[in-house]
C-alpha positions as CSV (number, residue, x, y, z in Angstrom):
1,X,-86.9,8.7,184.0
2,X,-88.0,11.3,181.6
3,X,-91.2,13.4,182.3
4,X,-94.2,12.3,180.2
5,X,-94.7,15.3,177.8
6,X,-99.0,16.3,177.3
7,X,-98.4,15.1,173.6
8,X,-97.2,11.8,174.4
9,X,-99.8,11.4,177.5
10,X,-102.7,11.8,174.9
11,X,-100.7,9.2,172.4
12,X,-100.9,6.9,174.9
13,X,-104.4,7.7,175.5
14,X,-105.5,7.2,171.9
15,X,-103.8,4.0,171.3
16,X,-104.8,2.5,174.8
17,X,-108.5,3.9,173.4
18,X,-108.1,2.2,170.1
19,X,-107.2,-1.1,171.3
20,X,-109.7,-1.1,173.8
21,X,-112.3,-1.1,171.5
22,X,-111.5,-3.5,169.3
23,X,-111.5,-6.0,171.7
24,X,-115.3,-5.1,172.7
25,X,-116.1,-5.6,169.4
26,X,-114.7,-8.7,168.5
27,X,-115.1,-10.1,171.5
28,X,-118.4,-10.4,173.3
29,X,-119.0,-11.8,176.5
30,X,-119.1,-15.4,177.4
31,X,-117.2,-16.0,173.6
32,X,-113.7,-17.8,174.4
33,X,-110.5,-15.5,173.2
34,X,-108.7,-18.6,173.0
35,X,-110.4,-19.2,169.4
36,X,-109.3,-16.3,168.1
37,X,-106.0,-16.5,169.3
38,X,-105.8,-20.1,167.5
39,X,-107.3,-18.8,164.2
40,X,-110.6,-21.5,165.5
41,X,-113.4,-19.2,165.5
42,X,-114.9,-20.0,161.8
43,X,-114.5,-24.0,163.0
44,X,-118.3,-25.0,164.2
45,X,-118.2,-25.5,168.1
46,X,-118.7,-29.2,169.0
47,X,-121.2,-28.0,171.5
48,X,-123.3,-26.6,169.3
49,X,-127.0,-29.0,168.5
50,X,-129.1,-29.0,165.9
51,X,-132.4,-28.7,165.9
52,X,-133.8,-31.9,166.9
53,X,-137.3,-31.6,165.4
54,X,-139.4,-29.5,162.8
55,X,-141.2,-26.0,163.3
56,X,-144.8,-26.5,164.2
57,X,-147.5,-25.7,161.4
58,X,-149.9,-22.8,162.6
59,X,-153.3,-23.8,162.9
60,X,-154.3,-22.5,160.1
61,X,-151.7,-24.1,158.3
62,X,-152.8,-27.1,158.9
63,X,-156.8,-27.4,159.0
64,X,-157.8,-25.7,156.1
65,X,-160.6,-27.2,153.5
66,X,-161.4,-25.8,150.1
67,X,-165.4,-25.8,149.0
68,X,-166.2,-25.0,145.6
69,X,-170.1,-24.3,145.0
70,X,-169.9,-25.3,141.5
71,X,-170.7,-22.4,138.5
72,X,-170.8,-20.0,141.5
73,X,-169.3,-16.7,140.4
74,X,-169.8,-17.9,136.5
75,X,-173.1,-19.3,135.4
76,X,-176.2,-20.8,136.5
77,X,-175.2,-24.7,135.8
78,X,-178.6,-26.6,135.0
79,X,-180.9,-24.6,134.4
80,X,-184.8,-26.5,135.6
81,X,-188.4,-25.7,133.9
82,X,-191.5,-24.5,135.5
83,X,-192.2,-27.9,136.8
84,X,-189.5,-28.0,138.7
85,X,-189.6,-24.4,140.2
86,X,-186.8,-23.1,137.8
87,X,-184.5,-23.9,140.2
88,X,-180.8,-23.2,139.2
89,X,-177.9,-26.0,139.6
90,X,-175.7,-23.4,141.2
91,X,-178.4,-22.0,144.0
92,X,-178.4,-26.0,144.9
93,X,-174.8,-26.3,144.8
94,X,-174.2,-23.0,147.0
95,X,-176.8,-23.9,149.2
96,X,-175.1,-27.3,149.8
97,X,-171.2,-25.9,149.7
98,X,-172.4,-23.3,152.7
99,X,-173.8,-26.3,155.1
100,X,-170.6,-27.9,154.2
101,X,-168.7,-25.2,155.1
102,X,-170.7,-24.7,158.4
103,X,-170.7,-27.8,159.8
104,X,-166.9,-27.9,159.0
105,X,-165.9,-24.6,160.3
106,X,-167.9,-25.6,163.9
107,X,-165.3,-28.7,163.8
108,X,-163.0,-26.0,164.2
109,X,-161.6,-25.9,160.4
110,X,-160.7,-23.0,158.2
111,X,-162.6,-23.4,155.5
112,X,-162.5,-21.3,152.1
113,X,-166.0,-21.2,150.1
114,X,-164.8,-20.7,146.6
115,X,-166.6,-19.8,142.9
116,X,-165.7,-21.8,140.6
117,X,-163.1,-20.1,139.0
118,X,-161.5,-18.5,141.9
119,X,-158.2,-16.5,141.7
120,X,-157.3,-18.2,144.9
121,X,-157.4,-22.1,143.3
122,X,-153.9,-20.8,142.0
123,X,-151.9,-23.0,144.3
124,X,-154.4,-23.6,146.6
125,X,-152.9,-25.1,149.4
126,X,-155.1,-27.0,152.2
127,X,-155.6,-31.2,153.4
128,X,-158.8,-31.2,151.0
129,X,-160.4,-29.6,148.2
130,X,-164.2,-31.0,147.2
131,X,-165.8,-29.2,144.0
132,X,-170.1,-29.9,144.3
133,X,-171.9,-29.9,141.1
134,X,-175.3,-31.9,140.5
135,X,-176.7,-33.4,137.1
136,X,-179.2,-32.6,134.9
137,X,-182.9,-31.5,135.2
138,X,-183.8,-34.2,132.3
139,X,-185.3,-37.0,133.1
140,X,-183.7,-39.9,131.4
141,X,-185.1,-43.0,133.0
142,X,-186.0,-44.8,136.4
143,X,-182.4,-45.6,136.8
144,X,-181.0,-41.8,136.4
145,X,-180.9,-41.4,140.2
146,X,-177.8,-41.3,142.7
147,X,-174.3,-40.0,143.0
148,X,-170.9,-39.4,141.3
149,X,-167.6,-38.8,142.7
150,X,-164.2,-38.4,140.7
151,X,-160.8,-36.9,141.0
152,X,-159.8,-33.9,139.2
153,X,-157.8,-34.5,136.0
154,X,-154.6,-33.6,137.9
155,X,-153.7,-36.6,140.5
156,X,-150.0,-36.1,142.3
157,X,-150.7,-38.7,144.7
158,X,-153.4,-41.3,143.3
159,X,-153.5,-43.6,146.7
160,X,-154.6,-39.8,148.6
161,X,-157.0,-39.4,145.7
162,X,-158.3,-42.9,145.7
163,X,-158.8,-42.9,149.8
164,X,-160.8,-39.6,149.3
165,X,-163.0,-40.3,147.0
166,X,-163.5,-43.8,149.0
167,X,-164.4,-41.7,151.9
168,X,-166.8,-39.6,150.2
169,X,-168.5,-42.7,148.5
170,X,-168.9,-44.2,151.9
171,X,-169.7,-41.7,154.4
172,X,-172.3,-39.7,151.3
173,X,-174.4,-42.6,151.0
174,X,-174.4,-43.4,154.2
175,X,-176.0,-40.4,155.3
176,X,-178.2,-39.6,152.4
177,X,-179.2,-43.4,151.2
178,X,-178.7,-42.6,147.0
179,X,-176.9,-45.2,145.3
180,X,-173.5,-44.8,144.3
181,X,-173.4,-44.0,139.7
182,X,-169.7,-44.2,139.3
183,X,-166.8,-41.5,138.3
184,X,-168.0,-40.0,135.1
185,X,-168.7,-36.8,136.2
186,X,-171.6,-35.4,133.4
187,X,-170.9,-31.3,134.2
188,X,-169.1,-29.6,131.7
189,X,-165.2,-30.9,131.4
190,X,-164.0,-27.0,130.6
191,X,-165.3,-25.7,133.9
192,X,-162.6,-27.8,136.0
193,X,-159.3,-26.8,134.3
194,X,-159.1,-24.6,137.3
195,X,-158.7,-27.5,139.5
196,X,-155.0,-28.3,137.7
197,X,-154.0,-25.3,139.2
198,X,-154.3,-26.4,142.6
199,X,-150.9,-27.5,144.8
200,X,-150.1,-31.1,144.5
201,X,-149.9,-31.4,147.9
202,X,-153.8,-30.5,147.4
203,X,-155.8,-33.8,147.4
204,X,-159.0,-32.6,145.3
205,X,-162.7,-34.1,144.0
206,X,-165.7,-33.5,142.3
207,X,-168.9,-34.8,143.1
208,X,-172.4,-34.6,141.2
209,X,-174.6,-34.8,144.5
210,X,-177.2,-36.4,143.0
211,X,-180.0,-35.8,139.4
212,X,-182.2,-32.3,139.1
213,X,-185.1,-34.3,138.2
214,X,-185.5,-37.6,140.0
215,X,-183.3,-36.3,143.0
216,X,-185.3,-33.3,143.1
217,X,-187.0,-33.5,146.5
218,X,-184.5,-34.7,148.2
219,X,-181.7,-32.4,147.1
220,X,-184.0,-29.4,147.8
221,X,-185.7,-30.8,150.9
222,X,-183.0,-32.8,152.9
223,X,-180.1,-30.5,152.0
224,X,-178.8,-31.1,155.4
225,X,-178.5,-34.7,155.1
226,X,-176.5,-33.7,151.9
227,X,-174.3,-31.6,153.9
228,X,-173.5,-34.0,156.3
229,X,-172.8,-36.4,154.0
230,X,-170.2,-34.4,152.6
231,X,-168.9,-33.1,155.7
232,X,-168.5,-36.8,157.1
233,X,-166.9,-37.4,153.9
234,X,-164.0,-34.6,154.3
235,X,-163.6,-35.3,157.7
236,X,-163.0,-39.2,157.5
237,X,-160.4,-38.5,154.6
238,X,-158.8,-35.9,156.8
239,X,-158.8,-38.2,160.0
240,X,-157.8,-41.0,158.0
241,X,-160.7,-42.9,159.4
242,X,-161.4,-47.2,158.0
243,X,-164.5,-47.5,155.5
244,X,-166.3,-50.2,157.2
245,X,-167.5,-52.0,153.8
246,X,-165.7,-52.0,150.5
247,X,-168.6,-53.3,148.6
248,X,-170.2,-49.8,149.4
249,X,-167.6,-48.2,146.9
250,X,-168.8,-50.5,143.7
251,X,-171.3,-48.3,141.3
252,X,-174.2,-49.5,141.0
253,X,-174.9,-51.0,137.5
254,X,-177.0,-48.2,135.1
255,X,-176.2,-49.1,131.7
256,X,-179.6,-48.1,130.1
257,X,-179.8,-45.2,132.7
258,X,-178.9,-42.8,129.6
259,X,-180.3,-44.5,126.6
260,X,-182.0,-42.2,124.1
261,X,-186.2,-41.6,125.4
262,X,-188.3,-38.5,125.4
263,X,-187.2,-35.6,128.3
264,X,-189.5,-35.3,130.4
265,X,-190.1,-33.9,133.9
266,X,-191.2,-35.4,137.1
267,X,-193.2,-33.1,139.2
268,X,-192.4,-32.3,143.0
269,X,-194.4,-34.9,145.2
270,X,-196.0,-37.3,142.4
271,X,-195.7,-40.7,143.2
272,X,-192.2,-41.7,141.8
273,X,-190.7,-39.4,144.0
274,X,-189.8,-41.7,147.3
């Protein structure tokens, strides 16, 4: 047997060294060598599941509301006369969109108060959007009194859409006792382009919470009972809750309630005022 020279000692060193490692990298613990040594590694093991259900939303993922306080952050809306304390269509609709957003972030919502043109409406993503406007300061007639609700102009999902709106119908006159004028939404048509912008999955309306002038004292002086309308509203969308009585959801007839008389103003507290 010949003598191991120091040169050939540390060559057998080296490649003893060499080969070592390779297997600690290729090979980690618990991994079978077998696979490698049958060219099987890139085939998927058998024993490996898939995932057998979806990741969970985060909360905030999946409770947030959109308010817009209509003309907020633009212009004044309706602007009223002396007689009815120059009060401004979007201090109304503010006032109202902050109970909303109140009562609905003690629910435990994230909710987003929002001007009307908000940056964020890009995409907005959330389970509701409602957009609160209110109708003029002129008095028209006897019969210009009550509530409007409509979708925006961009509907993904029209059976979403319809059950909002029914929900808001429902649960806004419930609470506040105006009657019910129909879809055709009187504020300006430019101011909800933004709307379009929203996410499909967005379900989204507008509502015209009641008149300037005959809805005055109410609006002004039983705000909350607005609020809660609309909150209720939101809430039995979101919930998917039953409407107890489809006749609720018909408009109530006001053909003449816009034909052509003299503007005129109805002061706070007179007589025709209930």
């Amino acid at each position: 047997m010949k003598p191991i020279t120091p040169f050939r000692a540390i060559f057998i060193i080296l490649v003893t060294a060499i080969i070592t490692a390779t297997v600690l990298i290729f090979f980690s613990p618990g991994q079978d060598i077998d696979l490698y040594l049958n060219n099987q590694f890139s085939k998927p093991r058998t024993d490996q599941k898939e995932p057998s259900e979806l990741p969970t939303l985060l909360p905030n993922d999946q409770s947030r509301i959109g308010i817009v306080a209509g003309h907020w952050g633009f212009d004044t809306g309706h602007v009223c006369g002396n007689e009815l304390n120059n009060v401004q269509e979007v201090d109304v609709n503010l006032r109202v969109a902050t109970m909303v957003r109140n009562i609905l972030v003690k629910a435990g919502y994230t909710v987003d108060l929002l001007h009307e043109f908000d940056p964020s409406l890009s995409d907005y993503t959330g389970l509701a959007l409602l957009a609160i406007h209110n109708d003029t300061c002129d008095f028209i007639n006897e019969s210009a009194s009550g509530f409007k609700v409509s979708s925006t102009a961009h509907v993904s999902y029209p059976a979403e859409a319809k059950k909002f709106n029914d929900c808001l119908v429902d649960r806004y006159q419930r609470n506040t006792d105006l009657p019910f004028r129909g879809s055709t939404i009187s504020s300006d048509s430019d101011m909800f382009y933004a709307y379009n912008m929203i996410n499909n999955y967005t379900t989204a309306s507008v509502i015209e919470t009641g008149y300037l002038n005959l809805d005055y004292r109410f609006l002004t002086e039983k705000t909350e009972k607005v609020a809660q309308g609309l909150a209720e509203g939101i809430l039995c969308y979101i919930n998917n809750e039953t409407i107890s009585n489809d006749e609720i959801s018909k408009p109530v007839d006001y053909s003449t309630a816009f034909s052509e008389v003299e503007k005129r103003f109805i002061l706070p507290g007179i007589d025709n005022l209930q």
